[in-house]
N, C-alpha and C positions, 0 to 999 in steps of 0.2 A: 416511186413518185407517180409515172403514171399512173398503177391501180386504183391507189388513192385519189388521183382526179378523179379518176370513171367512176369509182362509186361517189365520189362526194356531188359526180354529175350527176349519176343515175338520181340519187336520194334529191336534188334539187328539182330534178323534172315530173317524180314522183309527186313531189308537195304540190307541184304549180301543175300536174294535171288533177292530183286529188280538191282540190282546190277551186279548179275551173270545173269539172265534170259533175252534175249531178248524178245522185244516187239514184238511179235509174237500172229498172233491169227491162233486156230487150224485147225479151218475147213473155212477156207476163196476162195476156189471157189469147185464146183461139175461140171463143164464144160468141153471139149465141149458136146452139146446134138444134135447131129447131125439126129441122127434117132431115139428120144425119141419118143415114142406116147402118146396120150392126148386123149379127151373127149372135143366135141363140145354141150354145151347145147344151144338149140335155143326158147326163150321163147314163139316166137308166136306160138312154136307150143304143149305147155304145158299145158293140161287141169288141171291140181292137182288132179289126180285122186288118188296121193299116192302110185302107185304100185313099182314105184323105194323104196321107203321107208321101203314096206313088204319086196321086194327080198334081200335090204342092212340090211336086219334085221335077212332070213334065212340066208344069207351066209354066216356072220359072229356069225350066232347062237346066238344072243343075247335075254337081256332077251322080253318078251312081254308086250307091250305098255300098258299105264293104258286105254287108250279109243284105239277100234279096227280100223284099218289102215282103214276100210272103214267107219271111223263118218269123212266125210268132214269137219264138224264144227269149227275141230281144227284148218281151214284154218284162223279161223275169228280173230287168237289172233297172232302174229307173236312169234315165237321159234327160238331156237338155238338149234343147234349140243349139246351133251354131253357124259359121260364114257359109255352111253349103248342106244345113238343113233346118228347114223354117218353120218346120211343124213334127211333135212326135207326141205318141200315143204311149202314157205308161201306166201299169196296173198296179194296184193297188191293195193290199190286202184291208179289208176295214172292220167294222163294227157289223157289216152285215154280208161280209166275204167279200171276194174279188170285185172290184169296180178300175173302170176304165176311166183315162180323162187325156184330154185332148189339149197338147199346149201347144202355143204360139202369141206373137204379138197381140195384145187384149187394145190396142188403137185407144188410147184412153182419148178423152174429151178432152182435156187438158192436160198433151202429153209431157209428161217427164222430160223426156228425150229432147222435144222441142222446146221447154223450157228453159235450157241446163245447154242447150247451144247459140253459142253468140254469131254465129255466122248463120244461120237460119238454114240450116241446109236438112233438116226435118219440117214436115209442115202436115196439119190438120185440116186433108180434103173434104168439100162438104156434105161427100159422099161418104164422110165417115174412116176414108181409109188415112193413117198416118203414113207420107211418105217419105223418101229420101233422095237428097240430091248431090249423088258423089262429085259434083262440080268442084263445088264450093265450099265442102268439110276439110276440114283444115287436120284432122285426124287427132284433134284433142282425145276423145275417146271421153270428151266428158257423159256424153249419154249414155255410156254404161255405167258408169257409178249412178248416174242418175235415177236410173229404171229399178222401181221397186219389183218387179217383176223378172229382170237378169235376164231381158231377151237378146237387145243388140249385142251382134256379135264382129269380133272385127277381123279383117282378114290379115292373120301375121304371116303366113308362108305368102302373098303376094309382094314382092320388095320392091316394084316400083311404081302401080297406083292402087294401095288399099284400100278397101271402103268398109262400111258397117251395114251389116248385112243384118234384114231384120224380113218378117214377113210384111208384106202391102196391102194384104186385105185383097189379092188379084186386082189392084188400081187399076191396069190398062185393061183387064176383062170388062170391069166396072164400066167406064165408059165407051165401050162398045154394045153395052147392054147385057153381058153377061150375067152367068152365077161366077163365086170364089170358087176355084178349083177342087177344092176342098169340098164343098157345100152340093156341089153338083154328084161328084162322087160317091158322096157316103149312100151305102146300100139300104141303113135303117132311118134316117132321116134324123139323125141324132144333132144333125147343124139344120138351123134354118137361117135364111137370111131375108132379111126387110127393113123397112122404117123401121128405127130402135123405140120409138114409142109403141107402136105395133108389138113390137117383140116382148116390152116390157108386159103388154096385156095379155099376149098367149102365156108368158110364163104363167102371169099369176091365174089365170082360168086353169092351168094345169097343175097346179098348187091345190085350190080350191077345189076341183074335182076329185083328187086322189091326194088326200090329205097323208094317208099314212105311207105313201112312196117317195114324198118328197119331204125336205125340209122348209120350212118356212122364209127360205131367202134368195133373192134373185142376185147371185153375186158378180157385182159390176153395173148395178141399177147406182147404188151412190159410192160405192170403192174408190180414192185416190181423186171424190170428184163426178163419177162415173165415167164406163167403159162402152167404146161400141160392140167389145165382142163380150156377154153377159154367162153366165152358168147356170146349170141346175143340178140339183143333187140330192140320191136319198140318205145321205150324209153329211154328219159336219165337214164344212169344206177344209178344215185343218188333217182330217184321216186322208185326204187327195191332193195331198201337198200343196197345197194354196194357202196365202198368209191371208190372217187374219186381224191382222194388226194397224191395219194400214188408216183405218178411220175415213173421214171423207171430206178432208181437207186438198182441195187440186193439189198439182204438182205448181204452180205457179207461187202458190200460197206458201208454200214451205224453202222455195227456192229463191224466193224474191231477195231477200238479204244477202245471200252470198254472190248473186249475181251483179248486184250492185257495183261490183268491184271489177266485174267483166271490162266494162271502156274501160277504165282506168287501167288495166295489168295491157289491155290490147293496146293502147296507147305510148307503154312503156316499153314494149315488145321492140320495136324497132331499135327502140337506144339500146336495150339489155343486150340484143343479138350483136348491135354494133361495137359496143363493148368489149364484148367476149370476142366477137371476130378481130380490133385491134391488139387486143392483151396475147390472143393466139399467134397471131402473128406476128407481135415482137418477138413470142418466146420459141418461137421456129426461127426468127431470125438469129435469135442466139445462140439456136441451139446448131443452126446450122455453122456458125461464124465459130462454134464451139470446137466440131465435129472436123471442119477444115484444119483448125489449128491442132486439132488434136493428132490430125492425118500427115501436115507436115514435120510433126514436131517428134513422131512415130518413125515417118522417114529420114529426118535430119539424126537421129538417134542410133536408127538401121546404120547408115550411111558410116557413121564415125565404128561403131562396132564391127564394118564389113574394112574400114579404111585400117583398123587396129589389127584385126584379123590378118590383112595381107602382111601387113608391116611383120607380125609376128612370122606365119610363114615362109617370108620371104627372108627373113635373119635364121631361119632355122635350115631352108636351104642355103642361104650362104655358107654357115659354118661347115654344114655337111659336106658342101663343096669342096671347101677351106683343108676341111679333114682330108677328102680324096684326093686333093693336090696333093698334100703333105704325103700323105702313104704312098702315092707316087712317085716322087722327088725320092725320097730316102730307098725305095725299090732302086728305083733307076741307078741309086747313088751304089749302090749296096752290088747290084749287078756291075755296074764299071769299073770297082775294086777288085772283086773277083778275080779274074786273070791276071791283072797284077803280083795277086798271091801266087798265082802257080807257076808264073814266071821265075815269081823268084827263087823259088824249090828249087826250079831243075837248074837253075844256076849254078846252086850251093853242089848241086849234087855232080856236076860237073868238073866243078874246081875240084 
């Protein structure tokens, strides 16, 4: 009977919050970006040598890699981003040999991540950088399903405050006036970084000048929306493991309907958890009111099997006793007769 209250509760607070709440989702645009800035990575001009990798690894003080930034080798296996490395360098075999590409967080304009969270704990600085605010993530993890790109990562060996760990684009560099760690490092100038309109212009003057080294697209000019960190390549970007599917609808656009339902479940949240924590609770109390009666009912059981036991025992040393009286008695009896007999002999033998 209770269960059936709680749901037929739950389902009545459901309709009367469905009901009151407009379809509304919460972070549905972060525009305009008028003077955001970005990061132009340009692959022809990317050896792998990895050094972006060490500088994104001091500046964000993380921990140290299991093989050292200088074993190339690692190039030979393709990796991913994860909670304690924000940037990796992998190679490629293509259409025109080995190519190198540089991945990390691409800061889109309209991020996924900040879309696709109802606590806002991602946000779109106007410096272009996407950042993150372990305060107030509630550790839904919905911004990784969100992310066409499979950057944030979340930290599962931390057990008691996890966050999602993603690259910042060097934010606190940023506003000290810095370069991206990253961007300062690289020894062939394969990153640049500026006003993303800017950057959009170098790409395409270096398109146009060396038509036959580059392909004809700036990927991340309208990708998902467009991105503040852009690409170049003398290849299809599908031979460099980058999707190409993605069209250039934001993230807001595509997530607007499913987030509608955001207040609503966050609204519900409170009673569903209360819910389950009353129904748990009964059934610990039962279980424990189970476990007790199960405990006396073990030792009332003990008790009569320990009380049958002596009774047995104790009738088995009795008889035994009962026995050695007896073979006693008739000893005794048997020995007092004795001499009687021999008495009477020498009598006879007398007369």
């Amino acid at each position: 009977m209770l269960r059936r209250t709680f749901l037929g509760l739950l389902g009545a607070a459901g309709a009367s919050a469905a009901l009151a709440t407009p379809a509304k989702a919460a972070n549905k645009h972060f525009g305009p970006h008028p003077d955001t800035h970005g990061v132009l990575f340009d692959a022809t001009r990317c050896i792998g040598c990895r050094q972006c990798e060490q500088a994104c690894n001091e500046v964000n003080e993380l921990p140290a890699p299991a093989r050292p930034f200088d074993d190339l080798t690692v190039l030979d296996t393709e990796r991913r981003t994860d909670d304690k490395t924000f940037t990796v360098v992998n190679k490629y075999q293509t259409s025109k040999g080995p190519v190198f590409r540089k991945t990390q967080c691409n800061h889109c304009l309209e991020p996924a991540c900040a879309s696709a969270c109802f606590v806002k704990a991602f946000k779109k600085q106007p410096n272009g950088a996407v950042t993150y605010d372990a305060s107030v993530c509630v550790g839904c993890r919905y911004c990784m399903v969100a992310c066409p790109f499979s950057i944030p990562a979340y930290e599962y060996d931390e057990p008691l405050t996890p966050r999602v760990r993603k690259c910042t684009m060097c934010y606190p560099r940023l506003q000290e006036g810095k370069l991206p760690g990253c961007v300062e490092k690289c020894p062939k100038e394969a990153l640049t970084f500026g006003l993303r309109a800017d950057l959009i212009q170098i790409a395409r003057k270096r398109i146009e000048t060396y038509p036959e080294r580059y392909v004809d697209h700036i990927y991340g000019e309208h990708e998902m929306g467009g991105t503040s960190w852009m690409y170049l390549s003398s290849v299809p970007f599908s031979e460099i493991g980058m999707r190409e599917d993605l069209g250039t609808a934001s993230a807001p656009e595509l997530t607007a309907g499913p987030l509608a339902t955001v207040p609503m479940v966050v609204g519900l949240w409170p009673v569903l958890l209360g819910g389950i924590y009353a129904v748990s609770q009964r059934n610990a109390k039962v279980a424990n009111a189970e476990r007790v009666k199960a405990v006396k009912d073990a030792l009332t059981k003990a008790g009569e099997e320990a009380e049958k036991k002596l009774h047995e025992e104790l009738g088995k040393a009795e008889q035994a006793s009962q026995r050695r009286i007896e073979v006693e008695v008739k000893k005794a009896v048997e020995e007092a007769l004795a001499p009687k007999e021999e008495d009477a002999g020498t009598n006879e033998e007398e007369s």
